[in-house]
DRENDO-1510 file (C-alpha; in Angstrom, 1 decimal, always signed):
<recs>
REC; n; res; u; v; w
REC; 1; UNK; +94.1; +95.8; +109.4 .
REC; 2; UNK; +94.1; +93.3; +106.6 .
REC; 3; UNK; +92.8; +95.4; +103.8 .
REC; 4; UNK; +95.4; +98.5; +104.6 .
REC; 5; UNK; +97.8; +96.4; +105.2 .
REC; 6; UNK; +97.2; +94.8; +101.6 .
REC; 7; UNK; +96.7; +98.5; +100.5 .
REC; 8; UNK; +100.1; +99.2; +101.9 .
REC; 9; UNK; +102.1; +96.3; +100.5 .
REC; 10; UNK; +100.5; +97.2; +96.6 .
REC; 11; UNK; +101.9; +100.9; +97.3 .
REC; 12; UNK; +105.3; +99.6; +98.0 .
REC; 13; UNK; +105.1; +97.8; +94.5 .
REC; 14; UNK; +105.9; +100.2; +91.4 .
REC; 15; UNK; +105.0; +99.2; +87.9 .
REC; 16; UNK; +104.7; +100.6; +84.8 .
REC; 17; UNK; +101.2; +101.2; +83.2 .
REC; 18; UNK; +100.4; +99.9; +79.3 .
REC; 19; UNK; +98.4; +102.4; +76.9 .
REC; 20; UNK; +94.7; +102.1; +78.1 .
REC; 21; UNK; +92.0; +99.9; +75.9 .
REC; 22; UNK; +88.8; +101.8; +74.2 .
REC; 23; UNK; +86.5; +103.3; +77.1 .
REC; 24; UNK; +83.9; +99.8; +76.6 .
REC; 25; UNK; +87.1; +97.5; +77.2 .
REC; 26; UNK; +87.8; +96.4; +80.8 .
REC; 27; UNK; +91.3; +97.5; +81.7 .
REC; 28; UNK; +94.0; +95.4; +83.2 .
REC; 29; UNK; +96.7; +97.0; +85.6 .
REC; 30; UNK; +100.2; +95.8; +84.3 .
REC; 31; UNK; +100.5; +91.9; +85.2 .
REC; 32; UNK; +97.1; +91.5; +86.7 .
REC; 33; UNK; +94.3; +89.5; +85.4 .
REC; 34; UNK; +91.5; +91.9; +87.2 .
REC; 35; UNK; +90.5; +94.8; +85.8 .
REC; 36; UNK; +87.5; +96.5; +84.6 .
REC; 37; UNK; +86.2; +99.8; +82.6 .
REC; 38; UNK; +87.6; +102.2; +85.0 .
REC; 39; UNK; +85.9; +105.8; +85.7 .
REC; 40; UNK; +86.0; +108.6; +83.2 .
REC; 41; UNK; +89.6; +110.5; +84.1 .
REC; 42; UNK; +91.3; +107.8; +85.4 .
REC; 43; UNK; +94.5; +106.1; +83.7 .
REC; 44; UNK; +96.8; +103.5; +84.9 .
REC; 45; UNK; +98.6; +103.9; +87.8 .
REC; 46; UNK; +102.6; +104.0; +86.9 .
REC; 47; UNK; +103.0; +104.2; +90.7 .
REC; 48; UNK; +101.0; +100.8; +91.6 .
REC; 49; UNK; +98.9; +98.4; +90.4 .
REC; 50; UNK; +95.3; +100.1; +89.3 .
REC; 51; UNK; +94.4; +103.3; +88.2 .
REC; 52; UNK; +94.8; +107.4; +89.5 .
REC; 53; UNK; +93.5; +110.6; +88.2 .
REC; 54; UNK; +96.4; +112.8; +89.2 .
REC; 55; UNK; +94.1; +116.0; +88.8 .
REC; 56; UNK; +91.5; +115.0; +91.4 .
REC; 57; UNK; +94.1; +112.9; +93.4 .
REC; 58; UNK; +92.0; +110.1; +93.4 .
REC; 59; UNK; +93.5; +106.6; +93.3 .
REC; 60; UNK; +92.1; +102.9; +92.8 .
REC; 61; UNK; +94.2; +99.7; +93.7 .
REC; 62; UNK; +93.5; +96.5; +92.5 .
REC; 63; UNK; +94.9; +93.0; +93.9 .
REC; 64; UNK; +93.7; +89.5; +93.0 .
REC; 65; UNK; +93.8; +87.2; +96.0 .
REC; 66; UNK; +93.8; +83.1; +96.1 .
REC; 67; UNK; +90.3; +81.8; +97.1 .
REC; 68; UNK; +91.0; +81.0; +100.4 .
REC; 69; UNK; +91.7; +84.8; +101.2 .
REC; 70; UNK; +87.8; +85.8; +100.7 .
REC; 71; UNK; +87.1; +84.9; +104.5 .
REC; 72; UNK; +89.6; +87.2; +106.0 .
REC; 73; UNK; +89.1; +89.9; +103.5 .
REC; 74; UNK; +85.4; +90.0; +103.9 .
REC; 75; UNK; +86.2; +90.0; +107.8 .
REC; 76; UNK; +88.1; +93.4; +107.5 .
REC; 77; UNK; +85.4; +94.9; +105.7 .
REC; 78; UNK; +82.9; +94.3; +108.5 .
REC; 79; UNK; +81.6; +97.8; +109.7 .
REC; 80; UNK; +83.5; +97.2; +113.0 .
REC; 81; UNK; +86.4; +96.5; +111.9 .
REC; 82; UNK; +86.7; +99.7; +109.1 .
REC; 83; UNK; +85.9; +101.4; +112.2 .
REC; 84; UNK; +88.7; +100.6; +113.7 .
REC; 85; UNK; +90.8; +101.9; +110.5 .
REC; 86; UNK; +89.1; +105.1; +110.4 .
REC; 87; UNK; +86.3; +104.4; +108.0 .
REC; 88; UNK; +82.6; +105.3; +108.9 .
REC; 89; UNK; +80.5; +103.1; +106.7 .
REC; 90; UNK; +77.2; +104.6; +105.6 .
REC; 91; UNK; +76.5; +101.9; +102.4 .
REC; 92; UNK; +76.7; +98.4; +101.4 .
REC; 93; UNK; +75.4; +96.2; +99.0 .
REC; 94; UNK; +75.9; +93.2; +96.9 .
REC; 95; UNK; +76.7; +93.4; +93.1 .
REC; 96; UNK; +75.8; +91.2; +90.5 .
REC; 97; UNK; +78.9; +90.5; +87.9 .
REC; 98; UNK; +79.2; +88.7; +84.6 .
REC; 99; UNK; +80.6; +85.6; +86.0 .
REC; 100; UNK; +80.3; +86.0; +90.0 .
REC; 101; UNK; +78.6; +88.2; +92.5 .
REC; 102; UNK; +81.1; +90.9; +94.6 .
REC; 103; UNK; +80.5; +93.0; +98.2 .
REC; 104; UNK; +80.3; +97.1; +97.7 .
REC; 105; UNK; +81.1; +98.9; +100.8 .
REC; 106; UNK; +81.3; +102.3; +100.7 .
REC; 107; UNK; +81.7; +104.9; +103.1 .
REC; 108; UNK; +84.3; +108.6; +104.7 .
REC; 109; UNK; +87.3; +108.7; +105.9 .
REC; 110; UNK; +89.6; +111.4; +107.2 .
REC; 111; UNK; +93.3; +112.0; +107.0 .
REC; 112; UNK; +95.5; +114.8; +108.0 .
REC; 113; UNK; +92.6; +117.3; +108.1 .
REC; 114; UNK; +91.2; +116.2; +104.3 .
REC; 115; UNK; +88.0; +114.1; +103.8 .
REC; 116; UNK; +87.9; +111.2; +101.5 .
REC; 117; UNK; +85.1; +109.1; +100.1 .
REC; 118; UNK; +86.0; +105.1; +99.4 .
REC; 119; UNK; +84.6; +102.4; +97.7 .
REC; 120; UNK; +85.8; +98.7; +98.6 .
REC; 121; UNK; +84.6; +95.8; +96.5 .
REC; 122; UNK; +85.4; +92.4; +97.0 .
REC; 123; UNK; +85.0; +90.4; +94.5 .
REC; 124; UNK; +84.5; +86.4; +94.4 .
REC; 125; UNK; +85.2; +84.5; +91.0 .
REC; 126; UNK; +85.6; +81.2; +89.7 .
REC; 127; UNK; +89.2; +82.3; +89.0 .
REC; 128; UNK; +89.5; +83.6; +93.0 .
REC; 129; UNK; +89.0; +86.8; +94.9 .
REC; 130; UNK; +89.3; +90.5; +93.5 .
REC; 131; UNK; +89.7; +93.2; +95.9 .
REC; 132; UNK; +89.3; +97.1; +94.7 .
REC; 133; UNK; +89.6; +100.0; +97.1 .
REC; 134; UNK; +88.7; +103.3; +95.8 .
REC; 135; UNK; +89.6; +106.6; +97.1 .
REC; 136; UNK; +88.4; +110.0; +96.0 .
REC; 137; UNK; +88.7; +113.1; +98.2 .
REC; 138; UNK; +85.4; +115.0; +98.8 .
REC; 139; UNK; +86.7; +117.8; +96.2 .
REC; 140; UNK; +86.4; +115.5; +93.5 .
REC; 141; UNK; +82.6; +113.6; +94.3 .
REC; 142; UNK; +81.2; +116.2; +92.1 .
REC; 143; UNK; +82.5; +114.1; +89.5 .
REC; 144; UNK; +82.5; +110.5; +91.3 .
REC; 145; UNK; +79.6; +110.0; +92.5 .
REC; 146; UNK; +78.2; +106.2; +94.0 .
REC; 147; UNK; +76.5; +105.4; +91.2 .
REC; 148; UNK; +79.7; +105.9; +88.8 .
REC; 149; UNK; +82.1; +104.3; +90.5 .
REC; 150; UNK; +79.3; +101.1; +91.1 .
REC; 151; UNK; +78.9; +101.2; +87.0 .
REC; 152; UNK; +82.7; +101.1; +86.8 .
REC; 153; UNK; +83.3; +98.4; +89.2 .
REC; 154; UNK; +80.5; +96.2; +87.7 .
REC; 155; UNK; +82.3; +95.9; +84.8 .
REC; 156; UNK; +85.5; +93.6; +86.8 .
REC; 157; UNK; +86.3; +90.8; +84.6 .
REC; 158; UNK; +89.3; +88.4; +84.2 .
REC; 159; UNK; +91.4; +87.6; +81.8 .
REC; 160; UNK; +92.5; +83.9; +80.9 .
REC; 161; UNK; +96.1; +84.6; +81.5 .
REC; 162; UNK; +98.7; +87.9; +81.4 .
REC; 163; UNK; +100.8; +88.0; +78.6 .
REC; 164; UNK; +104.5; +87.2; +78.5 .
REC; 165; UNK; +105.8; +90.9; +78.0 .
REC; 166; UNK; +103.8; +92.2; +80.7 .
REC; 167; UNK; +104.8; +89.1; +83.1 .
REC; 168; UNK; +108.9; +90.2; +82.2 .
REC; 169; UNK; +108.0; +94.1; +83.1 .
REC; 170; UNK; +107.3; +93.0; +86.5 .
REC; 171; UNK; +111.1; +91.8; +86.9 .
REC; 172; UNK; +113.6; +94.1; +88.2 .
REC; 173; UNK; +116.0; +93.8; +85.1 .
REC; 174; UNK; +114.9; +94.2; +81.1 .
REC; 175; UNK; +116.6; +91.6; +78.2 .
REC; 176; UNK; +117.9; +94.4; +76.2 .
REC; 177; UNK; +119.1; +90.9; +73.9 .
REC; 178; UNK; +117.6; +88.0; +73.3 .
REC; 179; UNK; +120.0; +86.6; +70.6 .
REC; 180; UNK; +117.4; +83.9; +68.9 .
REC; 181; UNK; +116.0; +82.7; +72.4 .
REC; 182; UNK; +112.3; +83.2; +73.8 .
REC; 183; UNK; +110.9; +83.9; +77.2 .
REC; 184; UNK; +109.0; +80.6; +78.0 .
REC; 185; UNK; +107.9; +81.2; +81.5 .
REC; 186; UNK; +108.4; +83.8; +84.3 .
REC; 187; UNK; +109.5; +82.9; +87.9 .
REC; 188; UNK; +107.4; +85.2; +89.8 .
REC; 189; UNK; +108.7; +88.7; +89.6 .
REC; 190; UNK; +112.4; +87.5; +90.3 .
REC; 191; UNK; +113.4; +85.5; +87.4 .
REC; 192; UNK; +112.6; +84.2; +83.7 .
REC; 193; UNK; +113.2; +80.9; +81.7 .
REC; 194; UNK; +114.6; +81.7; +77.9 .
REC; 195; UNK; +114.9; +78.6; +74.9 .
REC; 196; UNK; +115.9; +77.8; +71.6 .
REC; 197; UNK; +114.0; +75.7; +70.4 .
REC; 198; UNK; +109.8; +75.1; +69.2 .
REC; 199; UNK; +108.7; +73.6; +72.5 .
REC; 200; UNK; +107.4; +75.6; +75.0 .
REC; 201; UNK; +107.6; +72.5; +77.3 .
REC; 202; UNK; +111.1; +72.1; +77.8 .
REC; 203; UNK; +114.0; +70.1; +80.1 .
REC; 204; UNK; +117.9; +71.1; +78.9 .
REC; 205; UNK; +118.3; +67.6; +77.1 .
REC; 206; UNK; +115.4; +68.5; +74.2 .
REC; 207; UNK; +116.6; +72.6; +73.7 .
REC; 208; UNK; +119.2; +74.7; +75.2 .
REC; 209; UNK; +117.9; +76.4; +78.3 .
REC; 210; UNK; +119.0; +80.3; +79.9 .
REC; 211; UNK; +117.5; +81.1; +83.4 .
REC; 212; UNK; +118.5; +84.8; +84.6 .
REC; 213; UNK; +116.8; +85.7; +88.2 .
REC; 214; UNK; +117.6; +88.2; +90.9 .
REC; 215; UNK; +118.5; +87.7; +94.3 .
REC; 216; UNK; +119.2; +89.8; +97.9 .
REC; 217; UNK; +122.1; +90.1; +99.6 .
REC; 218; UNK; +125.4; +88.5; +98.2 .
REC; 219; UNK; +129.3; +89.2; +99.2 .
REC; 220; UNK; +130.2; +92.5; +99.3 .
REC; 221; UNK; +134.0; +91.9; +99.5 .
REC; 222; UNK; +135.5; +90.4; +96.3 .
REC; 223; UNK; +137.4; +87.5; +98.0 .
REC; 224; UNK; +134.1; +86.3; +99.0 .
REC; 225; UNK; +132.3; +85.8; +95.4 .
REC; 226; UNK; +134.2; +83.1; +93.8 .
REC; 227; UNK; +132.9; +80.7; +97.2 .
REC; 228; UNK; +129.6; +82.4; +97.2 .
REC; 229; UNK; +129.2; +81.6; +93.1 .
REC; 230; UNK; +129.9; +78.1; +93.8 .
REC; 231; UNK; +127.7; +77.6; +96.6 .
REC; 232; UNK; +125.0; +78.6; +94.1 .
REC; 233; UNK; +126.1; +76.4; +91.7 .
REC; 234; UNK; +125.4; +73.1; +93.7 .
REC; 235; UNK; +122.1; +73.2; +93.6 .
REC; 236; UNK; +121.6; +72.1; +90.0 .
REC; 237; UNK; +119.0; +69.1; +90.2 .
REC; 238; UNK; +118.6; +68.0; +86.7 .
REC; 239; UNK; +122.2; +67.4; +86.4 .
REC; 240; UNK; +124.2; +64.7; +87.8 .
REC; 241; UNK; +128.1; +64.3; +87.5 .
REC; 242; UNK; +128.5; +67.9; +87.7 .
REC; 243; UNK; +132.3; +68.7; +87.4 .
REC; 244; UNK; +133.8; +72.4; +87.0 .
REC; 245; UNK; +136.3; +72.8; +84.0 .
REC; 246; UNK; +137.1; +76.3; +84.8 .
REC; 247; UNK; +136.0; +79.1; +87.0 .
REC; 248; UNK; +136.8; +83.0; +86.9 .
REC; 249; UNK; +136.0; +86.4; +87.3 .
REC; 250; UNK; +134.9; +88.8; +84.7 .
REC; 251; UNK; +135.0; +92.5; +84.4 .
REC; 252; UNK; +132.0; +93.0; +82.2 .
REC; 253; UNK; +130.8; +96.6; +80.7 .
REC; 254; UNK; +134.0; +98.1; +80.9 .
REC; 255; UNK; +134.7; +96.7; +84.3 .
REC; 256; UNK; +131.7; +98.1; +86.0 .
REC; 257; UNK; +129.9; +94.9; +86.2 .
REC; 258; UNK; +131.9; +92.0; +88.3 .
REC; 259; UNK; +130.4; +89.1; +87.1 .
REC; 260; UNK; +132.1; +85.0; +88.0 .
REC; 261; UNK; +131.8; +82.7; +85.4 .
REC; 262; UNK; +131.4; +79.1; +86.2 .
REC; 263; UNK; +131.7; +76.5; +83.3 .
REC; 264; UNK; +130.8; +72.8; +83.9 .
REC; 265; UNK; +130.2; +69.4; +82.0 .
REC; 266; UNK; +128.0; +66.8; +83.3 .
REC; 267; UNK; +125.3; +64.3; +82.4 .
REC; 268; UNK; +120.9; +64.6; +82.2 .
REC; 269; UNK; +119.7; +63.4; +85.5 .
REC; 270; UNK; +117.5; +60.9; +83.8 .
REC; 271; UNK; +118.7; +59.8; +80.4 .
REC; 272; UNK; +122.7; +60.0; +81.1 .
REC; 273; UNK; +122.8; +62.3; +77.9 .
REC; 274; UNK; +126.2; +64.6; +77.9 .
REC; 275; UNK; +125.6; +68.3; +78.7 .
REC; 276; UNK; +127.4; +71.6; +78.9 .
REC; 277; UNK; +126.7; +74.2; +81.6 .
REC; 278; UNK; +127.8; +78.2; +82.6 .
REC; 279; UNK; +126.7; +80.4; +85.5 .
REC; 280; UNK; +127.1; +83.7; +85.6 .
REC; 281; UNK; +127.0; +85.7; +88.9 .
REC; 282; UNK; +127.0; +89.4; +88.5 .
REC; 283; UNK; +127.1; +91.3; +91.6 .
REC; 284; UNK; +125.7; +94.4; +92.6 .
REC; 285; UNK; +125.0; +96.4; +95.7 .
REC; 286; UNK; +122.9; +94.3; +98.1 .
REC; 287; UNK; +121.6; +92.5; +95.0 .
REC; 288; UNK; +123.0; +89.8; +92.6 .
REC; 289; UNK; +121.8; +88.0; +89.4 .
REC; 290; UNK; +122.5; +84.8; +88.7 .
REC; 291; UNK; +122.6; +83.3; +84.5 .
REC; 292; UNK; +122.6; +79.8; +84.2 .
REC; 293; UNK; +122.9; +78.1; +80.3 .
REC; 294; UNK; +122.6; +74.3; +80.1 .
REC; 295; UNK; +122.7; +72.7; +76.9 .
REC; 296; UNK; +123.5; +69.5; +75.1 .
REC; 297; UNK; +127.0; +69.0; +74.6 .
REC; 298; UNK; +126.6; +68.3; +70.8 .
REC; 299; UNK; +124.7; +71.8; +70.5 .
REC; 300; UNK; +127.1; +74.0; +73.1 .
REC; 301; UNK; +129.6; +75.0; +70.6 .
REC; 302; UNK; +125.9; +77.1; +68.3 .
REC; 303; UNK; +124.2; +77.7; +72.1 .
REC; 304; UNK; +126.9; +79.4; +74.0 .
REC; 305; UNK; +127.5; +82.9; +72.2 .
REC; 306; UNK; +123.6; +83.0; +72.7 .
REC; 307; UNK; +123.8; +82.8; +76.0 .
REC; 308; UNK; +126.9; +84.8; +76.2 .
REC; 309; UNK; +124.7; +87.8; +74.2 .
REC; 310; UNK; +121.7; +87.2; +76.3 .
REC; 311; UNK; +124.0; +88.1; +79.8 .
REC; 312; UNK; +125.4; +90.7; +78.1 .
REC; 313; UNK; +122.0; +92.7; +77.6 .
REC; 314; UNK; +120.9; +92.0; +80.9 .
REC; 315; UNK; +120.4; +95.5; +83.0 .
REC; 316; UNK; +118.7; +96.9; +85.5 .
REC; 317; UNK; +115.2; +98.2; +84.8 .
REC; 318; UNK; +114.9; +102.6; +85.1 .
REC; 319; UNK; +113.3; +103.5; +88.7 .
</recs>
């Protein structure tokens, strides 16, 4: 069940494609290091990560896994075991690739009354493991045959690293305004790290620092918000002496947008250097995000209306 249920959970994750490379070009799904030169027809998936051809309905996901997942993986593709999903395997082989070796498996599948070819590779690279699953239904082999969709997937290569703008597509807000600063580093697909400054390196006591990330859940009831902001606010590590000179809420966006502000004043953990701080928590439904400046109290007066602009063209990304 290990590859559907991987299948299942990359489904379940939307993303927005980038404009495809020349045909000789590997192509990398949004945020993903793996990709490859995928068949004639297909374009990137705005659905999930990989690639579709909506006119054939075939689709191809692609997922790069940690080493250590190879074992289980390779497990689920035993002939058994796609049995037991549904698969019948007629055809498998090993594949040479530029800087590793992958497992082919190919073989039918039915669902709801319509047959389907698929193509699983499993790739292992000194980078980790890439894991393919291509789907084509039998309308459309015409077109697909084995031997195209093995030249396409001999082509998987990785990239060094994915860029910053594709990195901040992947969270669930956009910076409409970045007021001077620059994304440094993304926190998963939840958050991001902004500065002002040249290094790219950074704690709060060398260049002012903006963190925005998303979180579940959060009070529902206004009452509840003030508490709830402050409970978030205690967890600043790199601060010491932390004490609140003021606390309120805001009615951002024309009041649509009920946001507590939280400003503090305390010292650098390690080098007792003054500092400033604000949080921002702006509620939504079920959702909240959370906007944390820290800067050097000798540079707050020039950092705050950054971070001020910065919260202020923070919105939620279209669906």
């Amino acid at each position: 069940m290990a590859l559907r249920f991987i299948a299942l959970l990359l489904l379940l994750t939307a993303s927005l494609g980038r404009a495809p490379a020349s045909a000789a070009e590997p192509v990398f799904p949004l945020g993903s290091r793996v990709g490859f030169v995928p068949p004639p027809g297909f374009e990137l998936s705005k659905r999930f990560p990989g690639f579709e051809n909506p006119q054939t309905r075939s689709s191809i996901i692609v997922a790069a896994l940690p080493p250590q997942a190879y074992a289980e993986v390779e497990a689920s593709l035993g002939t058994d075991a796609l049995k037991k999903q549904g698969i019948v395997e007629d055809k498998r082989e090993t594949l040479a690739l530029a800087n590793g070796k992958a497992l082919l498996v190919m073989g039918n599948e039915q669902e709801n009354g319509q047959k389907f070819r698929k193509w699983m590779l499993l790739g292992q690279l000194p980078e980790g493991v890439a894991l393919i699953a291509v789907m084509v239904p039998e309308s459309g082999l015409k077109t697909y045959s084995d031997n195209v969709i093995r030249t396409s997937l001999a082509t998987l290569a990785v990239r060094a690293s994915v860029p910053m703008d594709e990195q901040i597509a992947l969270i669930p807000f956009k910076l409409t305004e970045l007021s001077g600063l620059r994304p440094i580093r993304v926190l998963g697909t939840t958050g991001v790290v902004l500065t002002d400054g040249a290094k790219d390196t950074v704690t709060p006591a060398d260049q002012p620092v903006f963190v925005a990330m998303v979180g579940q859940g959060g009070p529902e009831q206004a009452a509840d918000r003030a508490n709830f902001a402050r409970n978030l606010f205690s967890g600043l590590g790199d601060v010491k002496d932390v004490r609140i000179i003021s606390g309120d809420m805001l009615r951002l966006g024309g009041g649509n947008l009920p946001t507590h502000e939280l400003q503090a004043e305390g010292k650098e953990a390690f080098t007792d250097t003054p500092m400033k701080l604000v949080q921002w928590v702006r509620f939504g439904s079920g959702v909240f995000i959370r906007m944390v400046g820290i800067a050097r109290a000798d540079q707050w007066a020039a950092a705050f209306p950054h971070f001020r602009a910065v919260r202020d063209g923070i919105a939620p990304r279209e669906q």
